[in-house]
C-alpha positions in Angstrom: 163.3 102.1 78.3 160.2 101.1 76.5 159.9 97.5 74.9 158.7 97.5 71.5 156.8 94.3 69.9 157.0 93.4 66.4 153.7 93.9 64.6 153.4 91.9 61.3 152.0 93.7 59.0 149.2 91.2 57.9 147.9 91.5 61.5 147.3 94.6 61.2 145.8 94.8 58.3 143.2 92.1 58.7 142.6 94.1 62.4 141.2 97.2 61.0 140.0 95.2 57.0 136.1 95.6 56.0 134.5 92.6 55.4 132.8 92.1 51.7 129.3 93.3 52.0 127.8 90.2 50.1 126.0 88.0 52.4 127.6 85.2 53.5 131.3 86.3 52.1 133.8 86.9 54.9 136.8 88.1 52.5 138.2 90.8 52.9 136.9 94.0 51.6 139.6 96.2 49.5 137.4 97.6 46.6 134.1 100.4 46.6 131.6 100.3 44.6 128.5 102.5 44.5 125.5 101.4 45.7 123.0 102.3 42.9 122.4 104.9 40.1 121.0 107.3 43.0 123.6 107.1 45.1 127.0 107.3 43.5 128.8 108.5 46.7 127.2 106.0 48.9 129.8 102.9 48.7 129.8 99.7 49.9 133.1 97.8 49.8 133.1 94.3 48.1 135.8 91.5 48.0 138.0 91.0 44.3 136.1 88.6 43.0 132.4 90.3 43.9 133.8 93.8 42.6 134.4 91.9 39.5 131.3 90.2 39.4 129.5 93.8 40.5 131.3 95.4 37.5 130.5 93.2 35.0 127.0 94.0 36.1 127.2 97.3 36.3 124.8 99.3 34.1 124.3 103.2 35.0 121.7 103.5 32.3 119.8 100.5 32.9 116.3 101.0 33.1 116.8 104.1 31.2 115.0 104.7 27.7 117.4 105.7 24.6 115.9 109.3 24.8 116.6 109.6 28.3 119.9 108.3 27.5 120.8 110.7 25.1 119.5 113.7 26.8 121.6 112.3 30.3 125.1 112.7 27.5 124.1 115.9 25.8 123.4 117.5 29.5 126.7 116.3 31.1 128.8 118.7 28.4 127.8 121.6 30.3 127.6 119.8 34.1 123.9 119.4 33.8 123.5 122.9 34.6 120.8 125.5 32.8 122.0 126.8 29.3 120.5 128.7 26.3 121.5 129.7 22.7 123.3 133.0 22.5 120.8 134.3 20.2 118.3 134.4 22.8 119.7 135.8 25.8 118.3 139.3 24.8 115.3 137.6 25.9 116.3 137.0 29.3 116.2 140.4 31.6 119.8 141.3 33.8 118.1 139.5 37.1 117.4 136.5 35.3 120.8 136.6 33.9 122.6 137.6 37.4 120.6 134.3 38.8 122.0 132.0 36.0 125.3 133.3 36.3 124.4 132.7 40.4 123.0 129.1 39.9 125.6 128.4 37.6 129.0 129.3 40.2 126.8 127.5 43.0 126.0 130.9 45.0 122.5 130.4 46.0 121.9 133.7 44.7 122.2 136.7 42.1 123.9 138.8 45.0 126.5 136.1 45.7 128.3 136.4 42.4 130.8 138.6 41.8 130.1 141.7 41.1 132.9 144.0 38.8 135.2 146.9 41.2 133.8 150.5 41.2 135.5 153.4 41.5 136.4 155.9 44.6 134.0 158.5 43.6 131.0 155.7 43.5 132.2 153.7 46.5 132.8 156.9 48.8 129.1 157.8 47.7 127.8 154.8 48.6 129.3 155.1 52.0 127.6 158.4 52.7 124.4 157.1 52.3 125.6 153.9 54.5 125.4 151.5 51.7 127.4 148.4 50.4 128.1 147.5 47.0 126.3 146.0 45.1 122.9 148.1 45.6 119.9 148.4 43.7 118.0 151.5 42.7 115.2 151.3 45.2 117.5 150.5 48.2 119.6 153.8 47.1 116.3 155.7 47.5 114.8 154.1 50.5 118.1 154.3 52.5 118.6 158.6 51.1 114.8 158.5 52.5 115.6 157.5 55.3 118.7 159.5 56.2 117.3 163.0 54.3 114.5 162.6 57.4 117.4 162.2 60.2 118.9 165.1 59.1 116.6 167.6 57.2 117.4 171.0 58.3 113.8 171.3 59.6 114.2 168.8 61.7 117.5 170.1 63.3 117.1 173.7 63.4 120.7 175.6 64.1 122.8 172.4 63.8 125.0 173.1 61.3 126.6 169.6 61.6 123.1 168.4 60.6 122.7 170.6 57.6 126.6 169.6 56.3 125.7 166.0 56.5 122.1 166.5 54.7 124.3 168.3 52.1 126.5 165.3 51.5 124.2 162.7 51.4 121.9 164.8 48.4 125.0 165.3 46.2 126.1 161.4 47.4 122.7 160.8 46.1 122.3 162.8 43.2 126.1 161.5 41.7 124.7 157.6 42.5 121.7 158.3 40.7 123.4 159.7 37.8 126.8 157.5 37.6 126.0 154.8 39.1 122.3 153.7 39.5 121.9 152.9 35.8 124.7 150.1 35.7 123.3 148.4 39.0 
């Protein structure tokens, strides 16, 4: 049977405590504070009374003019993140948009947001020609380009499994670029 030894608690908890990061301060170290303005995640851990001291201190806009100021609190209602007036979005073209939109949900592009369902018809097209939603019009063409030479009737006299699959890709391709190509 295995002995057990009583651990007081405060041995412990001086064991594994941070010391206060002021120089020359051994307390203990209980509270984080930030280490500047730049880096707000970036903590160092103080003792009570230099936390105290370090809060009454503590000025994030110091060194900050009152325009700057103001700009810093009108941009933090939207999460400092790009915005313009709704009368002026007409102004803006679908790719700009889609890259807002993008930028805004932290995808590090257009094609990373979410792009709205489509239905069967559109999606079974798309996988004749070998192609993913969401597609733009020129990658519709260059991929039907590409597959129309593969299997172009010329180019495989008397296989009839050739000519069936140049026939569905052409209507694939003609239903994209009528349904579907526009809304892309």
């Amino acid at each position: 049977m295995p002995k057990f030894r009583y651990i007081d608690e405060n041995d412990l908890k001086d064991a594994h405590m941070q010391r206060c990061a002021i120089e020359g301060c051994g307390q203990p170290a209980e509270h984080k504070a930030p280490k500047s303005r730049g880096q707000l995640r970036d903590y160092q851990w103080l003792c009570i009374d230099h936390v105290r001291e370090f809060n009454k201190r503590w000025d994030y806009f110091n060194g900050m003019s009152q325009e700057q100021i103001e700009t810093f609190q009108k941009e933090a209602s939207f999460g400092h993140r790009p915005t313009w007036k709704i009368n002026q979005a007409d102004k803006f073209s679908v790719d700009q948009l889609n890259a807002a939109l993008g930028q805004f949900m932290g995808a590090s592009s257009a094609r990373a947001v979410r792009t709205p369902p489509i239905n069967h018809k559109d999606r079974k097209a798309l996988a004749e020609l070998e192609l993913n939603h969401p597609v733009t019009r020129d990658e519709i063409k260059a991929q039907y380009k590409k597959l129309v030479k593969r299997f172009h009737p010329d180019r495989n006299p008397n296989n009839k499994k050739a000519e069936e699959r140049f026939k569905q890709i052409t209507a694939s391709y003609n239903h994209l670029m009528q349904e579907y190509a526009d809304s892309i």
